[in-house]
C-alpha positions in Angstrom: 3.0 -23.2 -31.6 1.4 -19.9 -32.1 2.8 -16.8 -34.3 4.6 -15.1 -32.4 7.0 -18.0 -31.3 7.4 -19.0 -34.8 9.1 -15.5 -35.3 10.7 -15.9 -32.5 12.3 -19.0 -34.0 12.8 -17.8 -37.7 14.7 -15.0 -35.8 17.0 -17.4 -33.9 17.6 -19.4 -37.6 18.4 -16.1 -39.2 21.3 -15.7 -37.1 23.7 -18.5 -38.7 22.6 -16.6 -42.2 23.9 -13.4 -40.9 26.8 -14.6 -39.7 27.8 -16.3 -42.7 26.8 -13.6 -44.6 29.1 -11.3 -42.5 32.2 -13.2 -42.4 32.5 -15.0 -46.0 32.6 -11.0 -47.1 31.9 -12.3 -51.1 32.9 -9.6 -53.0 30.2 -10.4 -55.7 30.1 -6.2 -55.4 32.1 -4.2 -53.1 31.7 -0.5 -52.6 35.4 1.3 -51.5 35.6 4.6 -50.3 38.9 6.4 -48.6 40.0 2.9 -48.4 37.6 1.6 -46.3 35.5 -1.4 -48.1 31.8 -2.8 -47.9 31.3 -5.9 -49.1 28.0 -7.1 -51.3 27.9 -9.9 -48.8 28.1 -7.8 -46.0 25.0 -5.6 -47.1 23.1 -8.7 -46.7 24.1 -9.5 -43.9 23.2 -6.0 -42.7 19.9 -6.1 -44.4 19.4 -10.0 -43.0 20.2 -9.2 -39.6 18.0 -5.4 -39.6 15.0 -8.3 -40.5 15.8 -10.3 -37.7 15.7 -7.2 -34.8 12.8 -6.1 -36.5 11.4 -9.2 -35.9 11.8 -8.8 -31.5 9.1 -5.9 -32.3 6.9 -7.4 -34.4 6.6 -11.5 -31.9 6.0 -9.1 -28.8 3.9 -6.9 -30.5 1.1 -10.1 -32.0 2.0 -12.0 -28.5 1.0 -8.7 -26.6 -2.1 -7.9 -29.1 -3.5 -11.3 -29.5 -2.8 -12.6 -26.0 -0.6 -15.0 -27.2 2.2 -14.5 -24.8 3.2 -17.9 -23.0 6.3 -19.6 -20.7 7.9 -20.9 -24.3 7.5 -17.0 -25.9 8.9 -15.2 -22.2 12.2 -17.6 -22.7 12.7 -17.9 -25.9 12.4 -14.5 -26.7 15.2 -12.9 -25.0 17.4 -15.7 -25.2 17.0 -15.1 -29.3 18.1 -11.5 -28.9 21.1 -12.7 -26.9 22.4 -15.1 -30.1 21.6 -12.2 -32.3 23.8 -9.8 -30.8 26.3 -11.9 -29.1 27.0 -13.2 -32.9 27.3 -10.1 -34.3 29.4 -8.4 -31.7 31.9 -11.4 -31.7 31.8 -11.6 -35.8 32.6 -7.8 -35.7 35.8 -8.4 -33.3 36.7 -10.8 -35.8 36.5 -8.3 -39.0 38.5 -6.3 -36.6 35.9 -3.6 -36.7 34.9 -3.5 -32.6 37.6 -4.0 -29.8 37.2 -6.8 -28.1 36.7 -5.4 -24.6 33.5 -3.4 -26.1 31.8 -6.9 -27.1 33.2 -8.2 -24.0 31.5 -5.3 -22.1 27.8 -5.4 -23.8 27.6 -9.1 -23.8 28.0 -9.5 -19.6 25.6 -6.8 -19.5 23.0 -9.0 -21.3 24.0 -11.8 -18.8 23.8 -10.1 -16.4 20.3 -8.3 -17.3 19.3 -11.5 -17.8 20.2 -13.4 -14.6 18.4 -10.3 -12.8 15.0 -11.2 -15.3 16.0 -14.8 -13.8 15.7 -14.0 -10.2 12.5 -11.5 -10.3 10.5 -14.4 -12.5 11.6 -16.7 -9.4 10.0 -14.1 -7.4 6.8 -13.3 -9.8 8.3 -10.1 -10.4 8.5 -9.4 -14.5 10.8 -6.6 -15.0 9.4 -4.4 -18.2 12.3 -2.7 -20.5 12.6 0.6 -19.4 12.9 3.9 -21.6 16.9 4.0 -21.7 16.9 -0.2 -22.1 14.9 0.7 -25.1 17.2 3.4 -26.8 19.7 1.0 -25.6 19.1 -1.7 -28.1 17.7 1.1 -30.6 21.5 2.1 -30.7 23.1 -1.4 -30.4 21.4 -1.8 -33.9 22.3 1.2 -35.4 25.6 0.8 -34.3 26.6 -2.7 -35.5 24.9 -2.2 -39.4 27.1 1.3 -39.1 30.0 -1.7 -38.6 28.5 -4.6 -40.4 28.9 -2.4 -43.4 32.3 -0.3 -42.3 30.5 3.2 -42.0 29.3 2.8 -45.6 27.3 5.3 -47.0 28.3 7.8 -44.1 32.0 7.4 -45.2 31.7 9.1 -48.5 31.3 12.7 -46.1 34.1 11.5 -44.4 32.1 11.0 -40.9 33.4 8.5 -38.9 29.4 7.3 -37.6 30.2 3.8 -37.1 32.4 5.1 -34.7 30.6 7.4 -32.8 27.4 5.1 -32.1 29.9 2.2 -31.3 30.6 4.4 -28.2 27.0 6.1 -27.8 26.4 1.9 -27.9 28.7 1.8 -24.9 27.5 3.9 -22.7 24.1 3.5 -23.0 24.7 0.0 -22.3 26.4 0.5 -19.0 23.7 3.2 -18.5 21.0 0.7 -18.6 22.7 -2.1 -16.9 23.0 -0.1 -13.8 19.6 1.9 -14.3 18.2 -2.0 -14.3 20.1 -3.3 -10.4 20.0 0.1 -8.8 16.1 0.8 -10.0 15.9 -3.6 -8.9 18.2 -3.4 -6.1 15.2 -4.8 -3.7 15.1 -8.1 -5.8 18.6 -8.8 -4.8 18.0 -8.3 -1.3 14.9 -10.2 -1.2 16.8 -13.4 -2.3 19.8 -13.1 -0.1 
C-alpha cells in the first residue's frame, strides 16, 4: 500500500476521533461568550478534523506527484471525504447547531456528485473538480469548524460568522452540484 492510501486511511480512522471529540463536549476548558459556549473537547475536535481535510490535499497531491495514483486511491479517496463530512454535518444537527434540511441538502449533493463520478468512470470519463467544486469544500470546512466550535473566537465581536458561511456553504453547494450535471449533462444521455 503506498503513501498516499495510507493517508487516505488514517483520514477515514480520524473520523470516529472527531466525532467523539465533538459530541462528548468535555468541558475539561470551556470558553463562554454572550452565552454561547466552546467546549475544550470541541477545539479538538475542530483541530482533529482541520488535520483530517488537510489530509484530502496532501494523498492527492504525493499520489499525483509520485505517480502513485491507483483503482484503491480513486475509491477510497472520495468515499473518505464522504464519512468526513457526512459525520460532521449529522454530529452538528445533533448539537443543534445546523438545521437538518441543510445537512440533508449537502449530503445528496455528495451522492449525487458521486453517482455522476460513478457513471463517467463506467464510461472512461474522470470528471476533475472544477473551480467552484473547489471553493465548495474550501467553504464546507470553514463553515463547520465556525460550528464545531459555536462561532468561537468571532463571537467575542459579536459576528455571527458561523452563520453566514453555513449559508455561503449552502449555496455554493447547490452551485456546484448543478455546475457538475449541466457542465456533464452528455454523460447522462450517453447511458440512457
Amino acid at each position: 500500500m503506498n503513501l498516499a492510501n495510507r493517508i487516505t486511511i488514517a483520514r477515514i480512522f480520524l473520523v470516529p476521533v472527531v466525532i467523539l471529540f465533538l459530541l462528548l463536549r468535555y468541558q475539561f476548558w470551556a470558553v463562554t461568550i454572550n452565552n454561547q459556549t466552546t467546549t475544550g473537547s470541541e477545539m479538538i475536535a475542530a483541530l482533529v478534523f482541520i488535520v483530517a481535510a488537510a489530509s484530502d490535499g496532501l494523498d492527492g497531491y504525493i499520489a499525483r506527484k509520485r505517480r502513485l495514483i491507483t483503482r484503491f486511491g480513486t475509491f477510497l479517496d472520495p468515499l473518505a471525504d464522504k464519512l468526513l463530512v457526512s459525520a460532521v454535518l449529522i454530529s452538528l444537527v445533533e448539537m443543534q447547531r445546523l438545521p437538518a434540511w441543510i445537512a440533508i441538502l449537502i449530503i445528496s449533493r455528495e451522492f449525487a456528485v458521486t453517482g455522476l463520478r460513478l457513471i463517467a468512470a463506467a464510461e472512461g470519463i474522470v470528471l476533475a473538480a472544477s473551480r467552484i467544486a473547489k471553493w465548495k469544500t474550501f467553504t464546507q470546512i470553514v463553515a463547520m469548524v465556525a460550528l464545531m466550535l459555536n462561532n468561537f473566537p468571532v463571537s467575542y465581536v459579536g459576528f455571527p460568522f458561523a452563520d453566514l458561511m453555513m449559508y455561503v456553504m449552502v449555496v455554493l453547494t447547490v452551485w456546484s452540484g448543478v455546475d457538475y450535471f449541466v457542465k456533464n449533462k452528455q454523460i447522462m444521455d450517453v447511458t440512457s
